[in-house]
C-alpha positions in Angstrom: 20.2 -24.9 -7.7 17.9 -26.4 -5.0 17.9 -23.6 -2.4 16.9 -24.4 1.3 15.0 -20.9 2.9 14.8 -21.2 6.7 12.2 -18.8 7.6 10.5 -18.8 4.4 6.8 -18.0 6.1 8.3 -14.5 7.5 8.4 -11.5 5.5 11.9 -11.2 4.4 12.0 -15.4 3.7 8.6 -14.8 1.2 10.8 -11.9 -0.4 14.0 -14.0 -1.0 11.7 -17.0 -2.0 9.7 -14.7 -5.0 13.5 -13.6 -6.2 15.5 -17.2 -6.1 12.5 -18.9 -7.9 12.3 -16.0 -10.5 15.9 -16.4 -11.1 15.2 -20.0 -12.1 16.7 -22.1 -8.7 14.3 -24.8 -6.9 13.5 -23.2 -4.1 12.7 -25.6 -0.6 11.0 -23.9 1.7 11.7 -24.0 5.5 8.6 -23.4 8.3 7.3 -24.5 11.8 3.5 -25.3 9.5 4.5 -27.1 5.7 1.8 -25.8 3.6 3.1 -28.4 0.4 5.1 -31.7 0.0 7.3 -29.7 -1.0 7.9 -27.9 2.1 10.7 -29.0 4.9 9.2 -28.4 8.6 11.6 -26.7 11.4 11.5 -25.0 14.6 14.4 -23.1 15.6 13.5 -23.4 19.2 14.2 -27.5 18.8 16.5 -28.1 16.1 19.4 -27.6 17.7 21.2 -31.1 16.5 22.9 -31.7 14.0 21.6 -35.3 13.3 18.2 -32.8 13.1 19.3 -31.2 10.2 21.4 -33.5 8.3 18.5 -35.4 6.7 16.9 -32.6 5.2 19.7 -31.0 3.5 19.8 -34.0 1.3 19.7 -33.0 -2.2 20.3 -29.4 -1.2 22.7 -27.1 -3.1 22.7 -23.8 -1.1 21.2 -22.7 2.3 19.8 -19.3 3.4 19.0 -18.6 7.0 16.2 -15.6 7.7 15.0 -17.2 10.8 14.7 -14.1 13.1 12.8 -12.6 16.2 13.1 -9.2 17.9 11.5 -10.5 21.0 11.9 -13.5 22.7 8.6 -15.3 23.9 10.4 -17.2 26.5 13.7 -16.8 28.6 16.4 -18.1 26.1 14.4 -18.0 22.9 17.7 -15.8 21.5 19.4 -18.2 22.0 17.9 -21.2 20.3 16.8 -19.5 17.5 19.6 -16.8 16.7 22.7 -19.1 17.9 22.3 -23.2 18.8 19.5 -23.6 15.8 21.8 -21.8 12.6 24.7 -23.7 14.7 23.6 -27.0 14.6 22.4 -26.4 10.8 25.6 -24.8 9.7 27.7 -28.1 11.2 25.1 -30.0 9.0 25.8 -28.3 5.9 29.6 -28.4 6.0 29.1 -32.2 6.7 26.9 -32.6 3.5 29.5 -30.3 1.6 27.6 -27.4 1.5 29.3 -24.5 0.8 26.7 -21.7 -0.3 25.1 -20.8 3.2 24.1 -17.1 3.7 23.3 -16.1 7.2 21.2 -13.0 7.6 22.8 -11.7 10.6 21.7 -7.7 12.0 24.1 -4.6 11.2 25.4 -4.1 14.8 26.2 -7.6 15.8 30.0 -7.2 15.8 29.5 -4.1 18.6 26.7 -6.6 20.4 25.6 -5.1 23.6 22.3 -6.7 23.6 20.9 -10.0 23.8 19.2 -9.7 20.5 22.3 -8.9 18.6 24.5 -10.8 20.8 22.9 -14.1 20.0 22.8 -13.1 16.2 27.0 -12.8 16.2 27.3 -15.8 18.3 25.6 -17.5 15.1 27.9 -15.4 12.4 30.9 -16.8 14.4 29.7 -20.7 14.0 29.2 -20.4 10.6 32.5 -18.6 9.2 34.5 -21.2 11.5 33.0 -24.2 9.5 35.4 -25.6 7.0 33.2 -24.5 3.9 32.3 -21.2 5.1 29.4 -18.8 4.2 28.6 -15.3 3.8 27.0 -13.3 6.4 24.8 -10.1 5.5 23.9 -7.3 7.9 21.3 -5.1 6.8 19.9 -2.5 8.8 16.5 -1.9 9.6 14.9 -3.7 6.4 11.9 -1.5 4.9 9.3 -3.7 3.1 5.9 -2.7 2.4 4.8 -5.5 4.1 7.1 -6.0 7.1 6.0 -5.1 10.6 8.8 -2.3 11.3 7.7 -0.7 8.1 3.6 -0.7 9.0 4.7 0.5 12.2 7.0 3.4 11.0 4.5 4.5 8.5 1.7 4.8 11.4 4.2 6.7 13.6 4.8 9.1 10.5 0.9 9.5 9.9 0.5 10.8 13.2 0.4 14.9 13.0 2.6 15.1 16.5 5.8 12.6 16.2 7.3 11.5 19.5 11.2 12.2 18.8 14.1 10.5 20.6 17.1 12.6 20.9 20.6 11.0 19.0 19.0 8.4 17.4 20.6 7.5 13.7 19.1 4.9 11.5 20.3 4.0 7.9 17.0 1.7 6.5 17.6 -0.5 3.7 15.1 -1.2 1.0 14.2 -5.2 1.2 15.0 -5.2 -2.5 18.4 -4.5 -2.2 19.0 -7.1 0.7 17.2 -9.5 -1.1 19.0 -8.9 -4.8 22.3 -8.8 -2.8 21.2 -12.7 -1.4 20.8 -13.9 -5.4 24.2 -11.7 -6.2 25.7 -13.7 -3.4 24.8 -17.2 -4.6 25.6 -16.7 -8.1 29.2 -16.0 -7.2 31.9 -19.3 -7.1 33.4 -17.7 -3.8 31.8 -14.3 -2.6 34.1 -12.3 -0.7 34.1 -11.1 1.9 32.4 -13.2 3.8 31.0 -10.6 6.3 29.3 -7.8 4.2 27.2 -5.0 6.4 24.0 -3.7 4.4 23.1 0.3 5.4 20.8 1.8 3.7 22.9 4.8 1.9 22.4 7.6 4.1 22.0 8.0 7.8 18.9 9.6 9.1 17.8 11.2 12.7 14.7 9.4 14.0 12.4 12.9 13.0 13.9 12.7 9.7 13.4 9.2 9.2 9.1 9.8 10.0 9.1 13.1 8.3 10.7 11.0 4.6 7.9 8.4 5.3 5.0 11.3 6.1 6.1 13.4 3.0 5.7 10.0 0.5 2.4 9.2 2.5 1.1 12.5 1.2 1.2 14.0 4.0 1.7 17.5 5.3 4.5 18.3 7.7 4.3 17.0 11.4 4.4 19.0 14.4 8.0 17.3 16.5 7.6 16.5 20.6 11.0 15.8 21.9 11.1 12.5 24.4 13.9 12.2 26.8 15.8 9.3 26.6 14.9 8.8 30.5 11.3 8.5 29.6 12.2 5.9 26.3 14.1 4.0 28.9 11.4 3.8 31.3 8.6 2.9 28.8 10.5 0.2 27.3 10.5 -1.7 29.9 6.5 -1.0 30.4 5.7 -1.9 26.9 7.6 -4.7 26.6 5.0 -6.7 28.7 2.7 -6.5 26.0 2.6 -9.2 23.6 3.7 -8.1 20.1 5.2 -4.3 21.3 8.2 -3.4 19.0 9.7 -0.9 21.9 11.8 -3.4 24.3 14.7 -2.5 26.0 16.7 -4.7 23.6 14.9 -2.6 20.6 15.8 1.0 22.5 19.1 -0.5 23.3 19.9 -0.7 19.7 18.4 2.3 18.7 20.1 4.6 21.2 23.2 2.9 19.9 22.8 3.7 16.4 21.6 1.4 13.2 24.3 2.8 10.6 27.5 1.6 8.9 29.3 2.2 5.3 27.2 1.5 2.5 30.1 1.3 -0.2 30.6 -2.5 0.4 27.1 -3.5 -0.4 27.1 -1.1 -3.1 30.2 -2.3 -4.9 28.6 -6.1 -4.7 25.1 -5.0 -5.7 27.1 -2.9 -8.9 24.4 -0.2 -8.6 23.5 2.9 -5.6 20.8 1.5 -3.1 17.8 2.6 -3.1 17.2 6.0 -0.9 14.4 6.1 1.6 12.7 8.9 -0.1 12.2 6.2 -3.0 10.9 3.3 -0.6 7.1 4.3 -0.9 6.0 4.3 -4.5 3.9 7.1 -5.8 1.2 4.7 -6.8 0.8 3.0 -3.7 0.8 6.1 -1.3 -3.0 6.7 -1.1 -3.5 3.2 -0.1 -0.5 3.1 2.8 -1.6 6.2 3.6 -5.4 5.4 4.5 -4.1 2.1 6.2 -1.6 3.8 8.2 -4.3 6.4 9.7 -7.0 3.5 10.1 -4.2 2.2 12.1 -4.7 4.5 15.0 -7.9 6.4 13.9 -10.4 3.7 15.1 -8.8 3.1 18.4 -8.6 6.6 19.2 -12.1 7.0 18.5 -13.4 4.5 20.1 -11.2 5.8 23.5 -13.2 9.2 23.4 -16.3 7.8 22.7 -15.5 5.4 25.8 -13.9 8.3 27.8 -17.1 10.3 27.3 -19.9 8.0 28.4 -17.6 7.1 31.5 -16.8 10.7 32.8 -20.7 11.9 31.8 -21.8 8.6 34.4 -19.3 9.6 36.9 -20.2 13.2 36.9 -24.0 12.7 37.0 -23.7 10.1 39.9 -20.5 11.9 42.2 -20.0 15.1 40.8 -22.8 17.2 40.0 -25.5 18.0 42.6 -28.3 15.3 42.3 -30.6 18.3 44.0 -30.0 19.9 40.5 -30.0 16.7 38.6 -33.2 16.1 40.2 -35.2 19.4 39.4 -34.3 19.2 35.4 -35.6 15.5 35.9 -39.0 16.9 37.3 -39.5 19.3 34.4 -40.1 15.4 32.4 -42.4 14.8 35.2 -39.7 12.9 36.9 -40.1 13.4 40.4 -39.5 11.6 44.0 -38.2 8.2 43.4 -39.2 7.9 40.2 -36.5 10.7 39.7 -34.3 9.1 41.5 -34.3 5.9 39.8 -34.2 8.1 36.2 -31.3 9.5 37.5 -29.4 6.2 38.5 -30.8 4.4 35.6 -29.1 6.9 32.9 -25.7 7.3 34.6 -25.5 3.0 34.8 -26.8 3.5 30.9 -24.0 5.6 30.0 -21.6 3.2 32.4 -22.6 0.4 30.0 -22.7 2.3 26.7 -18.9 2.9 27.9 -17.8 -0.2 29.1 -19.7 -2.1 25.7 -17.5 0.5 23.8 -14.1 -1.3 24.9 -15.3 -4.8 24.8 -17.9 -5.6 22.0 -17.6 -3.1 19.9 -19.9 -3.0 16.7 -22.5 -2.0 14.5 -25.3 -2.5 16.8 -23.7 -0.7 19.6 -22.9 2.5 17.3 -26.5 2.7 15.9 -27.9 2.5 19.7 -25.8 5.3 21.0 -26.8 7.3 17.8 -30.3 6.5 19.0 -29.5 7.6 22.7 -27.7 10.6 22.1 -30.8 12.1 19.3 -33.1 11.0 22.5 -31.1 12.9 24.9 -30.9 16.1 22.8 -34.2 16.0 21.5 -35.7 16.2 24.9 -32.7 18.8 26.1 -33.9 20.9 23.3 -38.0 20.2 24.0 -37.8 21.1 28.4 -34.3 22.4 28.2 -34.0 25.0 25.0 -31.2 27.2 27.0 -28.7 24.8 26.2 -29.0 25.2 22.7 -27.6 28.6 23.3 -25.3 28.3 25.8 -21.6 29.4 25.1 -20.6 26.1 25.7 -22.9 24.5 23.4 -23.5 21.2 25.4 -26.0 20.5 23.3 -24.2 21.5 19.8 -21.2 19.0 20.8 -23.4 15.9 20.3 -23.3 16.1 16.9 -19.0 15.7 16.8 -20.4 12.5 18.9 -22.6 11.4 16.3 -19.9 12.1 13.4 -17.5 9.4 15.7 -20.4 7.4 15.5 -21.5 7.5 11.9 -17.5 7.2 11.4 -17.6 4.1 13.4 -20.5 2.5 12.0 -18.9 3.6 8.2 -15.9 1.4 8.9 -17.8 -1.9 10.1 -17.1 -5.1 8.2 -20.0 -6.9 9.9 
């Protein structure tokens, strides 16, 4: 068959592409930026006629929508995309006679509640009310090693504290199965039924879910920090101003409402168990997920203490510690007067810079200068100073967990 894939660029379109052109169909690809002649080009948030559609579907034998968002980038991007786009292609395809159209819908669109899924069942309903019909597929949260929700579960299971929402139920599904369910579903003359929900095959809390992914990282056991649903609620609707946050208050919506259904359907179409989320990360690939799910959050964080350091140390040398005091360690390097004074000023804006440079141009040269700075510092702390070197505190001592962050830093630079 020639096979049209709408969203064939995203993650779960690449995945249904690989399987329909290893099981021998022509597949046509459909996306906003053709990379071949080969390609069809489409935006969801324009094609929203008919008369759009119906000249690319000539030739076409069978249609699969995986056009999806889990954020809208403008007021009513939901609805273009998830309702009047599929719509207006669906109408198309039951003029041209098309009657192999799978619509992959989201597992909770016939409860609704939020826009996201709202618009997505708005789309299901257009489509089963067209003459020739389709099939519509829920899955639940799709696990693929390459999809964003999966990178970004993985990093919250490699952290050693998990943030745990209280009620939560998810049932993942392995993209596999979704995807070997899409061929299963084209093969057949007349798939029924029409509207098939795809769990995962076991419901899991939102600690259990991260503590599965942490265990096939490698990794040993996490410490659990229950969050209030309050405070979820609240900083959804912070994050959500940030471009590219997966925590809306659509996406905690959804998850406060649960992600789970009956697997047996699926199951009984696919003619074999789904795959379990203990299984979803290979044992091969585990040290490799597992270094790029720390690297996720390890930089950042060190690069946030390294900035948080060089900001307090300039605050507390120019407002908080007495600059009579500042000023008599600065005369034992024959610092004195005004030239003290400057010395004095001059290091705390040093260390302001060294902090602010942190955050915005980070880099190689930058970590090999504060490596520099910090062996000045303690080398002439331990030549006019030496009580610091044995002072319970070890002021001096605690430079070199600075310079690890540093050599750490520098290790991981690409340029």
């Amino acid at each position: 068959m020639r096979i049209l894939v709408c969203g064939a660029g995203g993650f779960l379109g690449r995945a249904i592409c690989t399987a329909l052109s290893a099981e021998g169909h022509l597949v046509v690809r459909g996306l906003r930026r053709p990379a071949t002649a080969d390609d069809i080009a489409i935006d969801f948030r324009q094609d929203t006629s008919v008369d759009t559609w119906l000249p690319r579907l000539g030739g076409i034998d069978a249609v699969v929508n995986a056009v999806g968002i889990l954020r809208e980038h403008q007021a009513g991007d939901f609805d273009a995309i998830h309702h009047r786009a599929p719509a207006a292609l669906f109408a198309a395809c039951a003029q041209r006679g098309i009657d192999k159209v799978v619509q992959i819908s989201a597992l909770g669109a016939a409860r609704g509640g939020t826009a996201y899924l709202d618009s997505k069942a708005r789309a299901d309903a257009a489509l089963l009310a067209q003459p020739g019909g389709g099939v519509v597929l829920r899955p639940a949260l799709i696990y693929g090693e390459h999809g964003t929700s999966a990178r970004f579960f993985r990093t919250l299971a490699s952290l050693p504290v998990h943030p745990v929402p209280a009620g939560c139920r998810v049932q993942p599904v392995h993209v596999d199965d979704l995807v070997d369910l899409i061929v299963r579903v084209l093969r057949s003359v007349r798939p029924h039924p029409v509207i098939v929900d795809l769990p995962g095959p076991r419901p899991l809390s939102f600690a259990e879910l991260l503590a599965c992914y942490r265990k096939a990282l490698g990794l040993a056991p996490a410490m659990r920090i229950r969050i209030p649903g309050l405070c979820l609620s609240l900083a959804s609707g912070v994050a959500e101003r940030f471009p590219g946050s997966l925590l809306t208050r659509d996406t905690w919506a959804m998850l406060r409402a649960g992600n789970c259904g009956d697997p047996a359907p699926a199951t009984a179409l696919l003619g074999r168990p789904l795959r379990d989320s203990a299984d979803f990360v290979p044992a091969a690939r585990s040290p490799e997920l597992r270094q790029a799910a720390l690297a996720t959050w390890r930089r950042p964080m060190l690069q946030g203490v390294l900035a948080l350091i060089w900001l307090v140390t300039a605050w507390v040398s120019l407002a908080v510690w007495p600059w009579a005091d500042s000023l008599a360690m600065l005369a034992l390097f024959g610092l004195s007067g005004a030239l003290g004074v400057s010395a004095l000023i001059g290091a705390s804006v040093l260390d302001l810079a060294m902090a602010v440079l942190t955050v915005v141009r980070p880099g190689r040269r930058l970590w090999q200068a504060q490596l520099l700075l910090i062996g000045a510092y303690s080398a002439l702390i331990a030549w006019q100073l030496p009580e610091f070197l044995h002072h319970p505190f070890g002021p001096i001592l605690k430079n070199l967990a600075v310079a690890a962050i540093l050599v750490q830093l520098w290790a991981e630079e690409t340029s």
